[in-house]
N, C-alpha and C positions, 0 to 999 in steps of 0.2 A: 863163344857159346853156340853151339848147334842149331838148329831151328825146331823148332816142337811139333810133334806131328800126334801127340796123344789128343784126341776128340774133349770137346769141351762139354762138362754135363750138363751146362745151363747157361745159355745168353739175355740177359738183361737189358734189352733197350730200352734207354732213358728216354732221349730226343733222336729225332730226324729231319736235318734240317737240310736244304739245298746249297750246293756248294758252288762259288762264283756265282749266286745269285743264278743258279739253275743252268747256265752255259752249257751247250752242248758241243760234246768233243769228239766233232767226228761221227764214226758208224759207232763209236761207241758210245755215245750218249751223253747223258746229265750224270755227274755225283753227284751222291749223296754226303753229308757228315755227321755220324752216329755216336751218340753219348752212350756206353754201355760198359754195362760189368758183365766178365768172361768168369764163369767159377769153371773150378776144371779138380781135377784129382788127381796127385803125385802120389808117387811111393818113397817114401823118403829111404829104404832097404834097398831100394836097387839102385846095384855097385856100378851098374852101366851110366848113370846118370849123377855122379859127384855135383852138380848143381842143386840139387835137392836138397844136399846136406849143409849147403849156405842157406837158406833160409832161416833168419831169425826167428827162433822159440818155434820152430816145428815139432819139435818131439813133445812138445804140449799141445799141438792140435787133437782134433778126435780122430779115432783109427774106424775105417770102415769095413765093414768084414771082406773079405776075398774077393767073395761076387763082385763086390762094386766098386773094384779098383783096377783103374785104366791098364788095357794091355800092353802088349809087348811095345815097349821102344822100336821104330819105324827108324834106318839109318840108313 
């Protein structure tokens, strides 16, 4: 599977917690470790993307009109 490059409409952060007990690594710093829900929007019609059409009970999801469904596939 490809890597996804479609923008996500809404990110959901639950917790934010330090990771290794806040360790820092270097110039780069402290992690973090983020509990979160990613909603995002497929098109299950686009032939470029056959992953979509694995999705369990997608064609019973709700359709959004035009406007508000993610653009072109990024490859």
């Amino acid at each position: 599977m490809s890597p996804r490059t479609e923008p996500a409409v809404r990110l959901e952060v639950h917790t934010r917690e330090p990771f290794a007990e806040g360790h820092r690594f270097g110039a780069t710093g402290a992690y973090a470790v983020l509990t979160a829900t990613a909603r995002h929007a497929v098109d299950p019609d686009d032939p470029r993307v056959p992953a979509h059409r694995t999705v369990p009970d997608l064609d019973l999801a709700p359709r959004a009109s035009r406007r508000h469904r993610p653009g072109p596939v990024q490859r």
